[in-house]
C-alpha positions as CSV (number, residue, x, y, z in Angstrom):
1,X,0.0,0.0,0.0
2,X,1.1,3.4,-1.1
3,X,2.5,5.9,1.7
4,X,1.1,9.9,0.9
5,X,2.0,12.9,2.6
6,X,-0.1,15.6,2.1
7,X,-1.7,18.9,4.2
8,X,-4.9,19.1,5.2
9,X,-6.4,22.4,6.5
10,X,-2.6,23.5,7.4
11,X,-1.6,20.4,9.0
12,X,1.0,17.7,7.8
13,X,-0.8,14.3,7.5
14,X,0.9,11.3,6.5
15,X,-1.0,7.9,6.1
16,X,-0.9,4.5,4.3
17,X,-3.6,4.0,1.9
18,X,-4.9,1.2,-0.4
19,X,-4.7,2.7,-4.1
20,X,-8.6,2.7,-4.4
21,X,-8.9,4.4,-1.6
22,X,-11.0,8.1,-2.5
23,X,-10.2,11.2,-0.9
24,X,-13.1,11.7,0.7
25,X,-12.6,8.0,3.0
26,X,-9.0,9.5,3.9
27,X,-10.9,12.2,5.1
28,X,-14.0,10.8,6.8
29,X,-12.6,7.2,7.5
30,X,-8.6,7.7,8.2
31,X,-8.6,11.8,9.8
32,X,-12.3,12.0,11.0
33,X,-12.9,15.1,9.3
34,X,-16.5,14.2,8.7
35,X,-17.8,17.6,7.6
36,X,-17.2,16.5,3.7
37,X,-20.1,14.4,2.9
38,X,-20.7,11.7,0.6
39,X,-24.0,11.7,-0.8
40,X,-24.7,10.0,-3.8
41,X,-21.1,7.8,-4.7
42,X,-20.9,9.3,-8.4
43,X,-20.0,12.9,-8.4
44,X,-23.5,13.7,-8.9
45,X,-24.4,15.7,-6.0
46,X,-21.6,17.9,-5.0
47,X,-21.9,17.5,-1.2
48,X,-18.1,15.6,-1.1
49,X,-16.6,19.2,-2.5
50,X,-13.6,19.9,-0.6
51,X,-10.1,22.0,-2.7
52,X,-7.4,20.8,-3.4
53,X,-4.5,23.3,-4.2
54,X,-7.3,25.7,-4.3
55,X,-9.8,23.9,-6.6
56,X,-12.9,22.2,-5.8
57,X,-13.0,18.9,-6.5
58,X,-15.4,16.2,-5.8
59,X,-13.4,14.1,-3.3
60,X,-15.8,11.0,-4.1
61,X,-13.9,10.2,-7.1
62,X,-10.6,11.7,-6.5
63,X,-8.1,9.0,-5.3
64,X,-6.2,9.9,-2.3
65,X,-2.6,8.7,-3.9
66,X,-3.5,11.3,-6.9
67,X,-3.6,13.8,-3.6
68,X,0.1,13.4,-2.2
69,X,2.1,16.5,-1.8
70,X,-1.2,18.2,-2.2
71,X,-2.6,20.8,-0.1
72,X,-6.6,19.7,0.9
73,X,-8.7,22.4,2.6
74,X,-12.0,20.7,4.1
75,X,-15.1,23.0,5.4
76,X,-13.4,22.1,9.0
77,X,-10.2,24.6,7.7
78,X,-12.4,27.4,6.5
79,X,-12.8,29.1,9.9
80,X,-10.0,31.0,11.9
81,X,-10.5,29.6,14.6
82,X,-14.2,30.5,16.1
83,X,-14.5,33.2,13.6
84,X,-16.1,32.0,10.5
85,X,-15.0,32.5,7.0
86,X,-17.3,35.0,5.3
87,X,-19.2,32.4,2.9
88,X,-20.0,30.4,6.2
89,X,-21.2,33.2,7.6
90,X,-22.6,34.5,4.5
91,X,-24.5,31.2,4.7
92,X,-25.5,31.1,8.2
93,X,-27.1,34.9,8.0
94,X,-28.8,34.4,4.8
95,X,-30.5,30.8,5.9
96,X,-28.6,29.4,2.7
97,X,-28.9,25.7,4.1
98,X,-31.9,23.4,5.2
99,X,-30.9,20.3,6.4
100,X,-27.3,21.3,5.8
101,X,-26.0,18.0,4.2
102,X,-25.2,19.8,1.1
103,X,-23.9,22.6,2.7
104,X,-20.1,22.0,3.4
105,X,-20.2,20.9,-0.9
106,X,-21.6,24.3,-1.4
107,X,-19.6,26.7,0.6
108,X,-16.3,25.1,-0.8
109,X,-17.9,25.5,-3.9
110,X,-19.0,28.9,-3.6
111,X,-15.2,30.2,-2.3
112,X,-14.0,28.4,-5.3
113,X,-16.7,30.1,-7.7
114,X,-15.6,33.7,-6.2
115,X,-11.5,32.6,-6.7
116,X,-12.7,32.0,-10.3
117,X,-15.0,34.7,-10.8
118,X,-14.7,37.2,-8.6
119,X,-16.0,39.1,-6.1
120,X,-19.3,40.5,-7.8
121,X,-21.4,38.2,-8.4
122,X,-24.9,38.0,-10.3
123,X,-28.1,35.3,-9.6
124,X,-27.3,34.3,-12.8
125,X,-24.0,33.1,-12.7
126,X,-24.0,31.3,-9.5
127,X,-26.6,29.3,-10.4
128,X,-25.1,28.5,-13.6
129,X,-21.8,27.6,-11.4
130,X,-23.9,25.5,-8.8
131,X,-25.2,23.1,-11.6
132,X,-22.9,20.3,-9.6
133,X,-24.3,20.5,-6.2
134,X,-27.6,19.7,-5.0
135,X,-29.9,20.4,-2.2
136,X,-32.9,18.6,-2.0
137,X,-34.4,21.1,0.9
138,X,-34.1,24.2,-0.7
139,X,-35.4,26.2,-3.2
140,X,-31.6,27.3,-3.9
141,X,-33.1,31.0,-3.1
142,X,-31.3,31.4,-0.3
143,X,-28.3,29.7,-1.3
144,X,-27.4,31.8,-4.3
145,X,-28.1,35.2,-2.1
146,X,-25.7,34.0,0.4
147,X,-23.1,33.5,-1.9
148,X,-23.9,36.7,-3.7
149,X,-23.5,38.3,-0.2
150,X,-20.4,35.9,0.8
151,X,-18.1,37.0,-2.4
152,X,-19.0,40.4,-1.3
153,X,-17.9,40.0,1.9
154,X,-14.7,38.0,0.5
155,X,-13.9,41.4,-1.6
156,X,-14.5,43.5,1.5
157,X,-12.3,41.6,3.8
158,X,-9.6,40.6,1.8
């Protein structure tokens, strides 16, 4: 079994892992960072999302081995410290979740949309950019004005 070395949110992590084994059981399974969710197995649904050298990628079908040296940020390496990154709390004060399965998919998605796009962004464009994650709760309303607000927020703070 293949030895990686790879940093996840900011921390050195070293681990032995079969060659089949997909990011997102390294991170669930091996470092019980269990805030990346798997929810449909096929790269359907978005909810794995997690970036990796600053992309989002869908961890469900992302080996692990294809991951060492890599740098992994999860939705648990967002925050600094108890202070929440402005998409989570872009999130949390525009009621952009439900349930909240799909939400850590989203928000790593949606810091990833504004590193790609910008800062100012329209309705139209992040639903175009949210085609790969779904909520099954939501109307998406809510979701698409807190990231609207988040990248704003993002352009403010720095």
């Amino acid at each position: 079994m293949p030895g990686i070395t790879l940093t996840v949110n900011g921390s050195t992590v070293s681990e032995t892992v079969e060659g089949r084994t997909l990011l997102v059981q390294l991170l669930r399974d091996h470092l019980r960072l269990t805030g990346t969710h798997v929810g449909c197995d096929t790269s359907q649904c978005g909810a794995c999302v997690v970036q990796v050298d600053g992309l989002a990628v869908k961890s469900c079908t992302t080996l692990a081995a294809a991951c060492d040296g890599a740098e992994v940020t999860t939705i648990e390496g967002l925050a600094d410290g108890d202070r929440l990154h402005p998409m989570q709390e872009a999130f949390r004060e525009n009621h952009g979740l439900q349930c909240g399965f799909c939400t850590p998919g989203m928000v790593m998605s949606a810091v990833d949309l504004v590193r790609r796009k910008g800062f100012e962004l329209d309705e139209r464009t992040v639903r175009e950019e949210l085609e790969g994650n779904l909520c099954r709760c939501t109307g998406y309303h809510n979701i698409v004005k807190a990231i609207v607000a988040g990248a704003a927020e993002m352009g403010r703070t720095g």
